[in-house]
C-alpha positions as CSV (number, residue, x, y, z in Angstrom):
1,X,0.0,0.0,0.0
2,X,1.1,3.4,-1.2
3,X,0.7,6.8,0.9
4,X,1.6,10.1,0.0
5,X,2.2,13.7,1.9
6,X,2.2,16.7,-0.6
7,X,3.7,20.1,0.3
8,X,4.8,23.0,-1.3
9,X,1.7,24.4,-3.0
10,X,-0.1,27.6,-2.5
11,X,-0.3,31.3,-4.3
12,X,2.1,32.8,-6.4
13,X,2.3,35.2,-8.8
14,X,3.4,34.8,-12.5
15,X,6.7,34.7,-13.0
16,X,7.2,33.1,-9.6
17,X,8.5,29.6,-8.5
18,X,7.2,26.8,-6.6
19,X,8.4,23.3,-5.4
20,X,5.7,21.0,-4.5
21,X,7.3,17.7,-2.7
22,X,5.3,14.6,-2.2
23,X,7.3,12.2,0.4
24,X,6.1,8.3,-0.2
25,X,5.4,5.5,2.0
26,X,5.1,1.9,1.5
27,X,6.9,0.5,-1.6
28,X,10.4,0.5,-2.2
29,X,10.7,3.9,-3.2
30,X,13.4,3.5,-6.0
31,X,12.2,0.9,-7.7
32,X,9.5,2.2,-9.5
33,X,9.3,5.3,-12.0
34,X,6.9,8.4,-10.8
35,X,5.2,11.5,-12.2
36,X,3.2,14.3,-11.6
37,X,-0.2,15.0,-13.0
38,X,-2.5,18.2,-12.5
39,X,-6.1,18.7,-13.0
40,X,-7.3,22.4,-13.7
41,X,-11.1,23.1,-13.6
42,X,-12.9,21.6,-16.0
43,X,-10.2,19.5,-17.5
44,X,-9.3,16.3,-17.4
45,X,-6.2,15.1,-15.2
46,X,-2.9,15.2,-17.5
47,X,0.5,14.4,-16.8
48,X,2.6,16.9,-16.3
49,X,6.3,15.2,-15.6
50,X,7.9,11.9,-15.6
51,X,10.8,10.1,-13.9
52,X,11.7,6.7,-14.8
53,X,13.9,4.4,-12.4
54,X,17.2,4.9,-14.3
55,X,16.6,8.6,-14.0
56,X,15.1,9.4,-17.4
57,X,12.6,12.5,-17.6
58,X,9.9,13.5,-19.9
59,X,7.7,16.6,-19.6
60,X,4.7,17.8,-20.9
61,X,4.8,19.9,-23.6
62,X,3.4,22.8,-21.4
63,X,6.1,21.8,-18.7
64,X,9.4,21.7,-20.9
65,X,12.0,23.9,-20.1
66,X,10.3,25.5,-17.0
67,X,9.7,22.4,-14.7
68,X,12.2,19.7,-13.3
69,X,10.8,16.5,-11.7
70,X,13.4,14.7,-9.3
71,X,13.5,12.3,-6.5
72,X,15.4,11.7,-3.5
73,X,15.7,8.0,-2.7
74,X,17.4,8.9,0.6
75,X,14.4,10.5,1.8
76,X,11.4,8.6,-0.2
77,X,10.3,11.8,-1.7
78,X,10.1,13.1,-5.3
79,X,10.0,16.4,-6.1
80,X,8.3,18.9,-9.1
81,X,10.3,22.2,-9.3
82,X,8.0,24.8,-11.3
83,X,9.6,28.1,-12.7
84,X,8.4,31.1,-14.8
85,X,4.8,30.0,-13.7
86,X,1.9,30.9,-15.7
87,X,-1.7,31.3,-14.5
88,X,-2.6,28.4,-17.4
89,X,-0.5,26.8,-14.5
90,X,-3.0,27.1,-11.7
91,X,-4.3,22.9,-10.8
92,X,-4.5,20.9,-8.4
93,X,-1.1,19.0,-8.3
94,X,-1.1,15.0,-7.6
95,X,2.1,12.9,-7.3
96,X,2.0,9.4,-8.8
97,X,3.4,6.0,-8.0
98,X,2.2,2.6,-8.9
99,X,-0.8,3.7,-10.5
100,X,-1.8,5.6,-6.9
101,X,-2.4,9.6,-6.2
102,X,-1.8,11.8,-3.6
103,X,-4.7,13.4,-2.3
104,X,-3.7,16.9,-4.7
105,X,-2.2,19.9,-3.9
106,X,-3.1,23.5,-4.6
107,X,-1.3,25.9,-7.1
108,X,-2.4,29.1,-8.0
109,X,-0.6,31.4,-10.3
110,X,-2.6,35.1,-9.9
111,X,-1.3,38.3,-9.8
Protein backbone atom coordinates (compact mmCIF):
# COMPACT_ATOMS: atom_id res chain seq x y z
CA UNK A 1 0.00 0.00 0.00
CA UNK A 2 1.10 3.45 -1.19
CA UNK A 3 0.71 6.82 0.86
CA UNK A 4 1.64 10.13 0.02
CA UNK A 5 2.25 13.68 1.94
CA UNK A 6 2.18 16.67 -0.59
CA UNK A 7 3.70 20.08 0.25
CA UNK A 8 4.79 23.03 -1.25
CA UNK A 9 1.67 24.44 -2.96
CA UNK A 10 -0.09 27.61 -2.52
CA UNK A 11 -0.29 31.29 -4.34
CA UNK A 12 2.06 32.84 -6.38
CA UNK A 13 2.29 35.24 -8.77
CA UNK A 14 3.41 34.77 -12.45
CA UNK A 15 6.68 34.70 -13.03
CA UNK A 16 7.23 33.14 -9.60
CA UNK A 17 8.55 29.56 -8.45
CA UNK A 18 7.22 26.76 -6.61
CA UNK A 19 8.40 23.35 -5.42
CA UNK A 20 5.68 21.02 -4.48
CA UNK A 21 7.30 17.69 -2.70
CA UNK A 22 5.33 14.64 -2.20
CA UNK A 23 7.31 12.21 0.43
CA UNK A 24 6.10 8.26 -0.20
CA UNK A 25 5.39 5.54 2.03
CA UNK A 26 5.06 1.91 1.50
CA UNK A 27 6.93 0.53 -1.56
CA UNK A 28 10.40 0.46 -2.17
CA UNK A 29 10.72 3.92 -3.23
CA UNK A 30 13.36 3.52 -5.95
CA UNK A 31 12.18 0.93 -7.73
CA UNK A 32 9.45 2.20 -9.50
CA UNK A 33 9.27 5.30 -11.96
CA UNK A 34 6.87 8.40 -10.84
CA UNK A 35 5.24 11.47 -12.17
CA UNK A 36 3.22 14.26 -11.64
CA UNK A 37 -0.18 14.97 -13.05
CA UNK A 38 -2.49 18.16 -12.52
CA UNK A 39 -6.13 18.72 -13.01
CA UNK A 40 -7.27 22.36 -13.68
CA UNK A 41 -11.09 23.06 -13.58
CA UNK A 42 -12.92 21.58 -16.03
CA UNK A 43 -10.18 19.51 -17.52
CA UNK A 44 -9.31 16.28 -17.36
CA UNK A 45 -6.22 15.06 -15.25
CA UNK A 46 -2.92 15.17 -17.52
CA UNK A 47 0.49 14.39 -16.82
CA UNK A 48 2.65 16.85 -16.32
CA UNK A 49 6.29 15.16 -15.63
CA UNK A 50 7.89 11.90 -15.60
CA UNK A 51 10.83 10.14 -13.86
CA UNK A 52 11.73 6.69 -14.78
CA UNK A 53 13.87 4.42 -12.35
CA UNK A 54 17.24 4.93 -14.26
CA UNK A 55 16.63 8.57 -14.05
CA UNK A 56 15.07 9.41 -17.44
CA UNK A 57 12.58 12.52 -17.63
CA UNK A 58 9.87 13.47 -19.93
CA UNK A 59 7.67 16.58 -19.60
CA UNK A 60 4.69 17.77 -20.93
CA UNK A 61 4.84 19.95 -23.59
CA UNK A 62 3.39 22.80 -21.42
CA UNK A 63 6.06 21.81 -18.73
CA UNK A 64 9.38 21.71 -20.88
CA UNK A 65 11.98 23.87 -20.11
CA UNK A 66 10.28 25.53 -16.95
CA UNK A 67 9.74 22.41 -14.66
CA UNK A 68 12.20 19.71 -13.34
CA UNK A 69 10.81 16.46 -11.74
CA UNK A 70 13.35 14.70 -9.29
CA UNK A 71 13.50 12.28 -6.53
CA UNK A 72 15.44 11.68 -3.51
CA UNK A 73 15.68 7.97 -2.66
CA UNK A 74 17.40 8.88 0.57
CA UNK A 75 14.35 10.51 1.79
CA UNK A 76 11.40 8.60 -0.22
CA UNK A 77 10.29 11.78 -1.68
CA UNK A 78 10.08 13.06 -5.25
CA UNK A 79 10.01 16.41 -6.06
CA UNK A 80 8.28 18.95 -9.13
CA UNK A 81 10.30 22.22 -9.34
CA UNK A 82 8.00 24.82 -11.31
CA UNK A 83 9.57 28.13 -12.70
CA UNK A 84 8.42 31.09 -14.78
CA UNK A 85 4.78 30.00 -13.72
CA UNK A 86 1.91 30.90 -15.72
CA UNK A 87 -1.66 31.25 -14.48
CA UNK A 88 -2.57 28.40 -17.39
CA UNK A 89 -0.49 26.85 -14.54
CA UNK A 90 -2.99 27.11 -11.72
CA UNK A 91 -4.26 22.91 -10.82
CA UNK A 92 -4.47 20.91 -8.44
CA UNK A 93 -1.09 18.97 -8.31
CA UNK A 94 -1.08 15.05 -7.58
CA UNK A 95 2.07 12.93 -7.26
CA UNK A 96 2.03 9.42 -8.79
CA UNK A 97 3.44 5.98 -8.01
CA UNK A 98 2.21 2.65 -8.87
CA UNK A 99 -0.78 3.71 -10.46
CA UNK A 100 -1.77 5.61 -6.87
CA UNK A 101 -2.43 9.56 -6.22
CA UNK A 102 -1.81 11.76 -3.63
CA UNK A 103 -4.73 13.41 -2.31
CA UNK A 104 -3.71 16.93 -4.71
CA UNK A 105 -2.18 19.90 -3.86
CA UNK A 106 -3.12 23.46 -4.59
CA UNK A 107 -1.32 25.91 -7.08
CA UNK A 108 -2.36 29.07 -7.95
CA UNK A 109 -0.63 31.37 -10.32
CA UNK A 110 -2.60 35.08 -9.91
CA UNK A 111 -1.28 38.27 -9.75
Amino acid sequence: QVSFVESGGGLVQPGGSLRLSCAVSGPIFSDYPMAWYRQAPGNQREVVATLSTGGITNYADSAKGRFTISRDNAKNTMYLQMNSLKPEDTAVYYCWLLDTWGQGIQVTVSS
